[in-house]
C-alpha atoms as a printed R data frame, in Angstrom:
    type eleno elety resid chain resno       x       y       z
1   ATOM     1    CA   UNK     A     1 -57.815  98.541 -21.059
2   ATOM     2    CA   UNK     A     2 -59.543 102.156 -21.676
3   ATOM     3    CA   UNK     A     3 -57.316 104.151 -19.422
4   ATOM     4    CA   UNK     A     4 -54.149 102.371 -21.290
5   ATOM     5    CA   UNK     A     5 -55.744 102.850 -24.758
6   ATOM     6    CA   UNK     A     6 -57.015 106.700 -23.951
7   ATOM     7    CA   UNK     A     7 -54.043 107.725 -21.310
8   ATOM     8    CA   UNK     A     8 -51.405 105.269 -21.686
9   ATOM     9    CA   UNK     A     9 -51.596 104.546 -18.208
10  ATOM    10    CA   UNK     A    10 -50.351 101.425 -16.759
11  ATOM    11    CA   UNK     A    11 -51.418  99.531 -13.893
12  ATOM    12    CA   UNK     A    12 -49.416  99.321 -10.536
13  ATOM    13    CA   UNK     A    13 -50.621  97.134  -7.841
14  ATOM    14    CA   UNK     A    14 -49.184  94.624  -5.631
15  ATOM    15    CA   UNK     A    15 -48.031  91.465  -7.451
16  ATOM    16    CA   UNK     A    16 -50.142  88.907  -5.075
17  ATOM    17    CA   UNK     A    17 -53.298  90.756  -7.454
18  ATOM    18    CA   UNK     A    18 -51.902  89.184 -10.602
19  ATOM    19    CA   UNK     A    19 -54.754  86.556 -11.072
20  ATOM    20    CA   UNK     A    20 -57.554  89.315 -10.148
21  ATOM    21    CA   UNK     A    21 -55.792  91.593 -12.675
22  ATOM    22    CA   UNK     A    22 -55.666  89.020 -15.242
23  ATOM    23    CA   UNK     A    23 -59.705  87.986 -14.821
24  ATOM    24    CA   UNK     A    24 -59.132  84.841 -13.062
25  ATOM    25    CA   UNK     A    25 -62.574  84.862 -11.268
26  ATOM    26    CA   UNK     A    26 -64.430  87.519 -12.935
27  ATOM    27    CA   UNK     A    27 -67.089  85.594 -13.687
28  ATOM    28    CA   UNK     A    28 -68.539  85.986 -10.336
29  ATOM    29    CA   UNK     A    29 -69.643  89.136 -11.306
30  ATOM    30    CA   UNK     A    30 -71.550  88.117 -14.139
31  ATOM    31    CA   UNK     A    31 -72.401  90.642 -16.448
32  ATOM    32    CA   UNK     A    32 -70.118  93.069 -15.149
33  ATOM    33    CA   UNK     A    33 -67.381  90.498 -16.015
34  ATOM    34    CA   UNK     A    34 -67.388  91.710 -19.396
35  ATOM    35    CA   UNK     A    35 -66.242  95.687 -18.528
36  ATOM    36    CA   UNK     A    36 -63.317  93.377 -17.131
37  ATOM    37    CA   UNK     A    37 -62.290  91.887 -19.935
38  ATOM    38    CA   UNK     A    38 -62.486  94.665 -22.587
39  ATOM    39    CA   UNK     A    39 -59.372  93.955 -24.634
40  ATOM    40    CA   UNK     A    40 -55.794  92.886 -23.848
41  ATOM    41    CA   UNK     A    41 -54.314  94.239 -20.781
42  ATOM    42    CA   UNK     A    42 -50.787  96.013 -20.261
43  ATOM    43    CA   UNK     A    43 -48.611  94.333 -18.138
44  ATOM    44    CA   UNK     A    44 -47.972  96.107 -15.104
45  ATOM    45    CA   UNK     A    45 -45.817  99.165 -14.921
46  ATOM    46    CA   UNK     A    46 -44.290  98.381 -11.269
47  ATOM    47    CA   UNK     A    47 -45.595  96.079  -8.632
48  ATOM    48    CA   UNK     A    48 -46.286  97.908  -5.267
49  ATOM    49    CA   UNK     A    49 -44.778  96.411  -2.177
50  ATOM    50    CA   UNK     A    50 -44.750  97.160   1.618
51  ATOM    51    CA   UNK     A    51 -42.982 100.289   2.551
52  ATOM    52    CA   UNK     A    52 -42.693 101.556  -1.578
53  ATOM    53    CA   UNK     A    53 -43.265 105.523  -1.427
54  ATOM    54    CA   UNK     A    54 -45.486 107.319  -4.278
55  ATOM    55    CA   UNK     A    55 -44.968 111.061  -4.909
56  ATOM    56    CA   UNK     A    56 -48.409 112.813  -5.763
57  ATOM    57    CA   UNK     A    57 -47.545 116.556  -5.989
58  ATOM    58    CA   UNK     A    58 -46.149 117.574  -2.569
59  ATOM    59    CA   UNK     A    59 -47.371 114.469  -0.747
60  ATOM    60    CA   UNK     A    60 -45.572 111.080  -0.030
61  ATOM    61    CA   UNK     A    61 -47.914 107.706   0.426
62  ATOM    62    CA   UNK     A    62 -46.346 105.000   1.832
63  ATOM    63    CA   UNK     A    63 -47.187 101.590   0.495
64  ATOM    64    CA   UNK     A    64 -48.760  99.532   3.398
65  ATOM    65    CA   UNK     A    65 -49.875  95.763   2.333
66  ATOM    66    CA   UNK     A    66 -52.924  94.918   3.762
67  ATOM    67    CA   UNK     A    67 -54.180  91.226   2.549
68  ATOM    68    CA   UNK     A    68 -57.297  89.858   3.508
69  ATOM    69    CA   UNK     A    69 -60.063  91.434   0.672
70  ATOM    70    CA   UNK     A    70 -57.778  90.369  -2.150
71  ATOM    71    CA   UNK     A    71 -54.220  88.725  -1.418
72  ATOM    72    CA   UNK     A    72 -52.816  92.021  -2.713
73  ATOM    73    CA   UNK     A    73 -54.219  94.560  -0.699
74  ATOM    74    CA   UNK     A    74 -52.744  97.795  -0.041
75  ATOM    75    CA   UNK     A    75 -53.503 101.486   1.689
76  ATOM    76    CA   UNK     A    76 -52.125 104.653   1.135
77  ATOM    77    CA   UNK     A    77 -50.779 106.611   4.172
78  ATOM    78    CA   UNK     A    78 -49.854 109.689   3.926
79  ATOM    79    CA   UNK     A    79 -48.087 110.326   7.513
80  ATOM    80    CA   UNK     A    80 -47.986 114.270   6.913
81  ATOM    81    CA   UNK     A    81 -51.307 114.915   6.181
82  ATOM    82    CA   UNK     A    82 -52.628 112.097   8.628
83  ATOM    83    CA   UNK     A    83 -54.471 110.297   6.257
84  ATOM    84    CA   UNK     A    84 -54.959 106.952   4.569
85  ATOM    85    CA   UNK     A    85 -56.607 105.521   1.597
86  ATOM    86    CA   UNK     A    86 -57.678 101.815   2.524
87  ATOM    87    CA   UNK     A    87 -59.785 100.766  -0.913
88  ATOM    88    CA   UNK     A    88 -62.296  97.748   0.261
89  ATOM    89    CA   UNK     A    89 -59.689  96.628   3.161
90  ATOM    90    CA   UNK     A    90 -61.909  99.365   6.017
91  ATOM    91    CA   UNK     A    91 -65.031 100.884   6.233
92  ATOM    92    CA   UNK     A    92 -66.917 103.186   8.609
93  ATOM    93    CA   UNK     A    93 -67.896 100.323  11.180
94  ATOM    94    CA   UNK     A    94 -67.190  97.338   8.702
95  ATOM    95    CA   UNK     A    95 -64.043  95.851   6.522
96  ATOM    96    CA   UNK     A    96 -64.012  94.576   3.230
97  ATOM    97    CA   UNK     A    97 -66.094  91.616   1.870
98  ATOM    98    CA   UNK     A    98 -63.340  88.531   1.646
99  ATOM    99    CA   UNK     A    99 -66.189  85.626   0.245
100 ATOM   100    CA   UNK     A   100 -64.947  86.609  -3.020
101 ATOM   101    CA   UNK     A   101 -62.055  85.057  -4.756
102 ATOM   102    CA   UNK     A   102 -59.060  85.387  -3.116
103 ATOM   103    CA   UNK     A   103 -60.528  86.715   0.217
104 ATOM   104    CA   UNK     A   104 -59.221  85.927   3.506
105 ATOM   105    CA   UNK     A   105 -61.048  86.652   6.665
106 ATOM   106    CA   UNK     A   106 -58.550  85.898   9.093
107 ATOM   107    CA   UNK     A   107 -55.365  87.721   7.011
108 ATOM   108    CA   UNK     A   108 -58.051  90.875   7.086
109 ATOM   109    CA   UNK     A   109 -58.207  91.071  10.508
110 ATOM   110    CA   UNK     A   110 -54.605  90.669  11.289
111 ATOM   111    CA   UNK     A   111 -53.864  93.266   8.154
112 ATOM   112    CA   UNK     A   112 -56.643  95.810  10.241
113 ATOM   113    CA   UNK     A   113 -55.130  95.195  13.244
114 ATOM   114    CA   UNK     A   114 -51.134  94.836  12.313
115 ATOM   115    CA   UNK     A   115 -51.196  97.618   9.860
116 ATOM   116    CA   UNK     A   116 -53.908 100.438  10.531
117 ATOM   117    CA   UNK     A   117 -54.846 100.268  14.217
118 ATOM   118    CA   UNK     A   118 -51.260 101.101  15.041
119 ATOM   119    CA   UNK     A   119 -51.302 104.424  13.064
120 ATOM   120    CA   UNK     A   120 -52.448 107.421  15.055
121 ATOM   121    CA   UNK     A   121 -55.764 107.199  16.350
122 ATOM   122    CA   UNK     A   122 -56.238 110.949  14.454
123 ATOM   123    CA   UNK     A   123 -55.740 109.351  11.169
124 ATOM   124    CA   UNK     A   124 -58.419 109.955   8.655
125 ATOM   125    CA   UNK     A   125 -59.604 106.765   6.767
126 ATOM   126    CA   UNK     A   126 -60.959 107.464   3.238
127 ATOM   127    CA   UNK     A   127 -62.258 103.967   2.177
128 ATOM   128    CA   UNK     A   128 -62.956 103.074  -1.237
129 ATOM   129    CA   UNK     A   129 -66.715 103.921  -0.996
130 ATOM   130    CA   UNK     A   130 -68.713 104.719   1.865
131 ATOM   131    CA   UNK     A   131 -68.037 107.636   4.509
132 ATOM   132    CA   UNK     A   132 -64.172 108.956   5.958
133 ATOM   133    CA   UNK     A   133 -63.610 107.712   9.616
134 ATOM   134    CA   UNK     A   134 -60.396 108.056  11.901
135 ATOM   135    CA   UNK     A   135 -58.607 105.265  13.149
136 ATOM   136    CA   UNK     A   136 -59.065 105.946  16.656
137 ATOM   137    CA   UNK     A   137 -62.823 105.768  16.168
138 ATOM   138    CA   UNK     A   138 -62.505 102.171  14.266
139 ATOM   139    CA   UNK     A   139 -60.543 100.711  17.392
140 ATOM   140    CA   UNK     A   140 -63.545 101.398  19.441
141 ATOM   141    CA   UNK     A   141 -66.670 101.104  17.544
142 ATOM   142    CA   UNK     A   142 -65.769  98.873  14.599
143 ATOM   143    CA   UNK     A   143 -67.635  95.718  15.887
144 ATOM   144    CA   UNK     A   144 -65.790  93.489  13.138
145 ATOM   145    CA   UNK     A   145 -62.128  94.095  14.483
146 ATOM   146    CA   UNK     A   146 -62.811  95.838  18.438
């Protein structure tokens, strides 16, 4: 609601994140629940899907959907620069939490393995938190998905 308010911003994420988006489930995180629900919402701008393409400056992400944290997952891969940007989905040695609402062990793994373990093994992973790490690196060593 602030960055729509202040910027005019509105959301884009994959439609399958509707529910999340709209609260459903918040309360799990209790009093953080209420920096969730800080006003009305805008209705998203565009819903992402698989293979969409977003234009930052010179550099062209391609949309990957990767369920399993949330049923609405996605990454950003940028093919040029060899990099991706995998929010809660992969960490260095770990994946995403998926005990939370709308979490999906099994669709995680098959997202990890369908979707980011076929890029190039030189492909730098910037997850949502947490230290970068290459694909290549995560095929071997990531004892949650090896």
């Amino acid at each position: 609601a602030f960055l729509w308010k202040t910027y005019h911003v509105a959301p884009e994420y994959h439609q399958a994140d509707d529910a999340i988006y709209k609260g459903l489930g918040a309360e799990i995180f209790g009093p953080m629940a209420r920096l969730m629900n800080q006003g009305p919402m805008p209705a998203a701008a565009h819903y992402l899907t698989e293979g969409d393409e977003i234009y930052f400056g010179r550099h062209t992400f391609k949309v990957l959907h990767t369920p399993g944290h949330t049923p609405g997952g996605i990454c950003f891969y940028c093919e040029a620069e060899k990099v991706i940007f995998v929010g809660d989905t992969l960490f260095y040695r770990s994946i995403g939490r998926t005990d939370l609402p709308g979490g999906n062990s099994k669709m995680l793994y098959e997202s990890i393995k369908k979707e980011l373990f076929t890029l190039p093994d030189d492909t730098v992973v910037y997850p949502g938190h947490g230290p970068q790490t290459q694909i290549g690196a995560e095929k071997r060593e990531n004892p949650y998905v090896c």
